[in-house]
N, C-alpha and C positions, 0 to 999 in steps of 0.2 A: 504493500500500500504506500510505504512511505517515498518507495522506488516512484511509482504512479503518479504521484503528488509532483515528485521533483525533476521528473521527464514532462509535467504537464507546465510546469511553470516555467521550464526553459524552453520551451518548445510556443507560448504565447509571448514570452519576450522577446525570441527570434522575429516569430513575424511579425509583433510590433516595430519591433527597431524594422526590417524587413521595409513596412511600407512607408514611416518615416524616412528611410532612404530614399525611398522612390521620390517620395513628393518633396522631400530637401535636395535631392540631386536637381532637382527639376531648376533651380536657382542657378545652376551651370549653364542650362539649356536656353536659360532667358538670355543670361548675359552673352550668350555666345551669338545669337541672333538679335541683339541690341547694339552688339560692336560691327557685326556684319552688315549692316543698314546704317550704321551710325554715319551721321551727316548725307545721310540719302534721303534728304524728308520727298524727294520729287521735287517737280517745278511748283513754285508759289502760283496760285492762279489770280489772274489780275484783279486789281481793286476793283469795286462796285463801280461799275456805270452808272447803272438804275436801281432804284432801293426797292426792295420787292417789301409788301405788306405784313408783317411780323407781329405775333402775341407773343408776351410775354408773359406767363404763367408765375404764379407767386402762392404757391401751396401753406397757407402757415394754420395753427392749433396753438393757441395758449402761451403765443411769443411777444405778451407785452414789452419786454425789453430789447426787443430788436428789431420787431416790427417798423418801427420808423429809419431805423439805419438801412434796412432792405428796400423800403420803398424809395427812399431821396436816392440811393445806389442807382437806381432801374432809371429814375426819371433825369440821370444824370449820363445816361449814354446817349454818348455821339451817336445821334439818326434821327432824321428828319420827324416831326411830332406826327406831320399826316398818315406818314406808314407805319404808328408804333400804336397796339394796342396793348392796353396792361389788365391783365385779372387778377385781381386778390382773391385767392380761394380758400376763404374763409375759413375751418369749421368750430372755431371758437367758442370759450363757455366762459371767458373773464373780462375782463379791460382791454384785451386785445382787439377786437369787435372795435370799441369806442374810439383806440386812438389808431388802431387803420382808418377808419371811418372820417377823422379829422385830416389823416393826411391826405387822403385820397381824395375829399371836397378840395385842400389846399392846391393839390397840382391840377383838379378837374378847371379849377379861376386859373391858371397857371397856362391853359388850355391842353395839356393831355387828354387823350382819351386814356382813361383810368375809371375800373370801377373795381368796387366789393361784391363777389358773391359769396353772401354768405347762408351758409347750411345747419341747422338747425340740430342734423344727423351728425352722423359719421359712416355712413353707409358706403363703405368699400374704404374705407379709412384714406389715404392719399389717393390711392390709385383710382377710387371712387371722386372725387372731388377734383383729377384731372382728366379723366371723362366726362363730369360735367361739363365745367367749365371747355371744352373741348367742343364740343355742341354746340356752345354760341359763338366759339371763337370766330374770327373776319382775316386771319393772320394765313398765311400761305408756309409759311413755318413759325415755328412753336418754339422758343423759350423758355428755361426752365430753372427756377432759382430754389434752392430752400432758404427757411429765414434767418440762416445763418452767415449767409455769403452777401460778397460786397463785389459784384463783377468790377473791372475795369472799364473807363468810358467808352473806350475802343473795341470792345467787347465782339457787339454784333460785326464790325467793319472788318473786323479778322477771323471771324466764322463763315457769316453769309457768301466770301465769294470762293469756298470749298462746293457750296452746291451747285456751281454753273456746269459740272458733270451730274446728270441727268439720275444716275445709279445711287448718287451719293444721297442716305435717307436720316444721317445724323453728324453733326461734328459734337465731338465731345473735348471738352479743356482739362488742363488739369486743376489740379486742389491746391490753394498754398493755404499759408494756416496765419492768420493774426496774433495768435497768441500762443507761437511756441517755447516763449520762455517762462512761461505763467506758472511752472509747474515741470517736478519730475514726470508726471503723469502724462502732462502734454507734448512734451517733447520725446517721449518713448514711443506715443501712437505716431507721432510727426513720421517718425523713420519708419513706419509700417508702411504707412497712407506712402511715404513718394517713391518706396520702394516699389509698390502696386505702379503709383501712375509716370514715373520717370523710365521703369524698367518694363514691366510686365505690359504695360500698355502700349510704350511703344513698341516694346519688337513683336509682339503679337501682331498690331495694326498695319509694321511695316511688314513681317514678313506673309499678311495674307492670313493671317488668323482671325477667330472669331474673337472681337472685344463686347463689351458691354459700358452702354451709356450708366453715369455713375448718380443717377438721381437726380441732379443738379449740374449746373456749370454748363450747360449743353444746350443745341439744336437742333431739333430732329424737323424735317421735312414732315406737315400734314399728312398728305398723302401715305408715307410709308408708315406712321401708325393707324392710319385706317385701313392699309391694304395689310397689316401683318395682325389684324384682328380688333386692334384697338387696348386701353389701360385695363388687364383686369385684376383680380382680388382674391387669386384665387393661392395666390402665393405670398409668402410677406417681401419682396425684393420684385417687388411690379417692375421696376426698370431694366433688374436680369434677363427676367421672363420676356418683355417684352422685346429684350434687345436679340434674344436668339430666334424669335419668331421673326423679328424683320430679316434677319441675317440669312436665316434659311429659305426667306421667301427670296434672299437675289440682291437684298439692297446691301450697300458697301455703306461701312463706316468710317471717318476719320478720325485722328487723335490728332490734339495739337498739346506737343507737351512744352512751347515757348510762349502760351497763352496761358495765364495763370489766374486761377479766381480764386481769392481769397477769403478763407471761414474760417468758425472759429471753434477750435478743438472742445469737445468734454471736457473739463476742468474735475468734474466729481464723479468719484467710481461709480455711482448707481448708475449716471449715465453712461457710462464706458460699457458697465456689464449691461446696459441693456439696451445700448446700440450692437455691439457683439452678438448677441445673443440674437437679436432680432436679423442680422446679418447674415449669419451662420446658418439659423433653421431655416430663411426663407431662400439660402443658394443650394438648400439638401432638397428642398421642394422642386426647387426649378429644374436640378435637376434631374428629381423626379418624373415630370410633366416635355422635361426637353430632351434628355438624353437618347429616349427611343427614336426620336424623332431624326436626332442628328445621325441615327447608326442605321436609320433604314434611308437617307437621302444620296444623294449620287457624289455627296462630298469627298475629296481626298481623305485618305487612310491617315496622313498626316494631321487632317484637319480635326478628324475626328478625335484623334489619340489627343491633340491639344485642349479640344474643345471639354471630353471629358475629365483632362488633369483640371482644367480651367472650373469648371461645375465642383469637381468632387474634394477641392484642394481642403477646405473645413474638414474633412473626415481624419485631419492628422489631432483632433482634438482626445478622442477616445483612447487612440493610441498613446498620445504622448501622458493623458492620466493612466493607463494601466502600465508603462515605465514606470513611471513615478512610484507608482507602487508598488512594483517588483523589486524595485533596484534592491531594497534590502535584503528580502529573501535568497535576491540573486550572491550578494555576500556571502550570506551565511552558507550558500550550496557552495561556492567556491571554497570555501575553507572548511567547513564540516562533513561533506560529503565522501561516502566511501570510495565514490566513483571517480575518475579521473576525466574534467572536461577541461581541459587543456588546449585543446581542437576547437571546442567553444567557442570560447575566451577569445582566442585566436581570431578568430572566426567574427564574431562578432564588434573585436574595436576596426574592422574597415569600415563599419556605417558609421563613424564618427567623421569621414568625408562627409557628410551629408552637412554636418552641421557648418562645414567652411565653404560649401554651395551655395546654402541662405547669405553667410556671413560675406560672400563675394556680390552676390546681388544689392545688397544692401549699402555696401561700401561704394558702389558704382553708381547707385544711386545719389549717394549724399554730394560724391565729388561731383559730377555730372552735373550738381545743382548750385551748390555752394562753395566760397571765398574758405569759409571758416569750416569745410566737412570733416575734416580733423577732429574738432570739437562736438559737433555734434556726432562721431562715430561715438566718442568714448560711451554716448549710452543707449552701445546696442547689447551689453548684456543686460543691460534692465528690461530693453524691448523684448529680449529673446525668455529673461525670469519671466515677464510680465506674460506672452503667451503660454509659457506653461503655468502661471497662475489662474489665466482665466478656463485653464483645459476642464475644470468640473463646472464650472459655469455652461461652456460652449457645446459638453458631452450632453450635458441635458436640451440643449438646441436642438445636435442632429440628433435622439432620440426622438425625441416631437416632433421632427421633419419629415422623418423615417417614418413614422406610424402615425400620419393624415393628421397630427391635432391642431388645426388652425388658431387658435389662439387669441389676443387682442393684440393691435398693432401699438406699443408701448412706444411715445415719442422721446425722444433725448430732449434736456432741456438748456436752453440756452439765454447765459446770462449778459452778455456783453460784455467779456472777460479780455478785453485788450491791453489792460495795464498787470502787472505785477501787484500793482496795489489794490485791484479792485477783487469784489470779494462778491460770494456766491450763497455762503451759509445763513444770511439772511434774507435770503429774498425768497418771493412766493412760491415759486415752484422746487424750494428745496423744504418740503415738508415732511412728516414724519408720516402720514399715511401716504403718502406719492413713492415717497424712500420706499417704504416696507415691500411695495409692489415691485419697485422698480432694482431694488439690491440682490435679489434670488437667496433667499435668505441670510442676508447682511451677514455674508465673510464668514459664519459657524463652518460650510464644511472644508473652505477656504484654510481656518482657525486649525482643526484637525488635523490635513494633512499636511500643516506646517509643521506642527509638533511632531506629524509622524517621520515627515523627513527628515526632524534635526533627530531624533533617533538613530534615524538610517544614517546621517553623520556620523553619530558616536558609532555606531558598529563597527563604521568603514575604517575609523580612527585605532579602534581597538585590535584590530585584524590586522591591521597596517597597509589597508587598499588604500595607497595614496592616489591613486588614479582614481577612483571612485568619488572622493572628497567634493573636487570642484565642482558635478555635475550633480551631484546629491545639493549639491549649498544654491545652487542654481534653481532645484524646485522649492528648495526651502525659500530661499528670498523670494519666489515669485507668489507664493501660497501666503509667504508671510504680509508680501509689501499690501497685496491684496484685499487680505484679510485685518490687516490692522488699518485701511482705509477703509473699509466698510465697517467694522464696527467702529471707527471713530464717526465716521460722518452720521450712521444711525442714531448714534446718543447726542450727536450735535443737536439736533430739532427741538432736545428735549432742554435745553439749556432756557436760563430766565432771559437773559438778552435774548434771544431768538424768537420766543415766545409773545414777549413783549412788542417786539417789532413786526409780527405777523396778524395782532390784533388790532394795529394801526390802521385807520381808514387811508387808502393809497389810490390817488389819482394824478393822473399826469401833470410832473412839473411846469410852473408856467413859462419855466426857460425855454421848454421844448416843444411846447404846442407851436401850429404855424403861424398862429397869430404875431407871437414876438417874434418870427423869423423872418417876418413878412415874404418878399419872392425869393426866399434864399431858396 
């Protein structure tokens, strides 16, 4: 039996480490086909002649504190007022409503066409609210912001003349972040997010791969979401889903990664874990619902094998929490065991390439981007703690992905955290029933298997696995850093200052209404 037990547990850490290999080598494959395109964006296509008729879409929920910095952003881009239409789509239950409501009269005198629609529902949660508003649009392409970003003015004038190719049914931009020194937190997701959109997007887009529009920052052609089905709700990552139905109906995408729109990162674990979370289950859906689709279509063998690393890349969560959880027992077999795995052992540290596949992508990303990548590399081991901290968070995402449970669509909330100084623990939307939802039970199981890996620490210390040490200390800090932000932010709510400051009656400053801005 006891044989049974310890041929079962080396044989599920195999294949774990196994298909972490796969999906961390995959980080060689990006940058190899990113240096290989590299400085090959194609021909620029010439500037606008003629300004073609544009919506611009503004999806917001319960973003009193940003709401105005999104809307003056939008009504601030370079393009003619005649051809700009703007929808606020609403679906509001606070202050939000009110003071879109003032800016939107402000720039309607201003003469925008600008309006509020606002929904009473939440019925298809975004993806429902951009099918509405999609129905009345007048725009010939679609714009798409969430109410976190601040496009640049030149915005449309550096997208619109990608689609004078006839095929082209979306340009997507990339992400920069406003507030990435706010925070160890923030700056850990920073090198996630431009690893995706500096590395992964481009050389997918260059070399003929399927990408995906990222929510926001982008334009997609009218036409190609009504000819690839239209927004629907039947997955939580509406823009995945829909970006593989256009792709497979024929239409081409572009990336433009020297086009940059800037938003503004999570600042508080609740929202981190339940932007992830929400990320994660709803790319286990899509590819649920798109996979078959992509392996019965007449696409390259290549495309296909991209298309499904591209869908299934979250599924390194399950695995990287049942490492985490062997590693000790994996100890104790190497050194108490009667049996001789030597072979193993062996055997086993070549998928530690894996880990310098990510750590190559990553690096290429930062320098590709930045003066100072140096400094911001040093915190790619917190990036890389921080993913295996969120691995029991993100296990329980593809579980529910995996087995149909749709769930409610949980918004991230955003404070307007562009300074150092500016702070998040007292404001509305950091409340202690919103937390409780939104933390996945505030850091306890987080809490646990922090303790249990500083155990698998001391094991590895008492045996003398010094190889073992650093990568055991790596789920320890990532479980730990995790877990001690969610239960501090939990008990924050509960404090007298925060309390105090939440029973305040709160209405919009008079510095910021458009009244004392007059036509700014």
């Amino acid at each position: 039996m006891e044989n049974i037990l310890e041929t079962s547990i080396l044989a599920v850490y195999f294949v774990s480490l196994a298909i972490l290999f796969v999906f961390g080598s995959h980080g060689y494959v990006m940058v190899y086909w990113y240096n290989k395109f590299r400085g090959r964006a194609g021909k620029a296509p010439a500037p606008l002649s003629d300004f073609p008729k544009v919506t611009i879409q503004l999806p917001v929920f319960n973003e009193m504190y940003v709401v105005e910095r999104l809307i003056r952003a939008v009504c601030a881009l370079d393009y003619p007022r005649r051809m700009l239409e703007i929808q606020v789509l609403d679906d509001s239950t606070d202050e939000t409503t009110r003071i879109a409501q003032q800016w939107v009269e402000h720039h309607q005198r201003q003469g925008y066409t600008i309006n509020l629609l606002h929904r009473d529902n939440r019925q298809g949660y975004k993806a429902g609210a951009l099918r509405e508003g999609l129905a009345v649009a007048g725009g010939e392409f679609i714009a798409i912001f969430d109410a976190d970003f601040v496009p640049p003015p030149d915005f449309l004038k550096r997208t619109l003349p990608h689609f004078a190719d006839a095929k082209v049914g979306v340009v997507q931009t990339r992400w920069g972040h406003l507030n990435f020194d706010y925070s160890l937190l923030t700056r850990s997701q920073a090198i996630g997010l431009d690893g995706h959109f500096v590395v992964e997007q481009t050389a997918r887009n260059r070399a003929g791969y399927f990408i995906n529009f990222n929510g926001t920052a982008g334009v997609w052609r009218r036409q190609c979401i009504l000819d690839a089905g239209n927004w629907t709700d039947d997955t939580l990552t509406e823009d995945l889903d829909l970006s593989y139905r256009a792709q497979l109906r024929g239409w081409k995408f572009v990336f433009l990664p020297d086009t940059i729109c800037q938003a503004e990162l999570p600042a508080e674990i609740g929202g981190v874990k339940s932007q992830q979370f929400r990320w994660t289950k709803g790319a286990i859906q899509t590819a649920k619902k798109n996979l078959p689709r992509v392996w019965k279509s007449a696409l390259p063998l290549r495309v296909k094998l991209q298309s499904t690393v591209h869908l299934t890349n979250n599924l390194v969560f399950p695995f990287i929490l049942i490492v985490g959880l062997l590693n000790l027992p994996l100890v104790i077999i190497k050194n108490e065991s009667a049996h001789d795995h030597t072979l193993f052992f062996a055997v086993i540290s070549i998928f530690v390439l894996a880990f310098f596949g990510s750590f190559l992508m990553y690096m290429t990303s930062l320098r590709e981007s930045y003066p100072d990548w140096r400094r911001r590399l040093l915190y790619f081991p917190l990036f890389m703690a921080g993913s295996m901290g969120l691995s029991a968070n993100n296990t329980r995402a593809i579980l529910q992905g995996l087995f149909k449970y749709r769930g409610e669509f949980l918004r991230t909330p955003k404070y307007r955290l562009e300074n150092a100084t500016d702070q998040f623990q007292d404001k509305q939307y950091f409340s202690p029933r919103e937390f409780w939802r939104r933390s996945m039970y505030n850091g306890i199981p987080e809490a646990l298997l922090a303790l249990y890996c500083l155990f698998g620490i001391a094991v590895a210390i008492y045996y003398g696995e010094v190889a073992a040490i650093p990568f055991q200390s790596l789920y320890f800090g990532g479980y730990g850093f995790i877990a001690y932000m969610s239960l501090k932010q939990h008990f924050w709510p509960f404090s007298s200052r925060v309390l105090l400051n939440k029973m305040r009656f709160r209405k919009l400053p008079a510095e910021a209404t458009p009244a004392r801005l007059g036509s700014a």
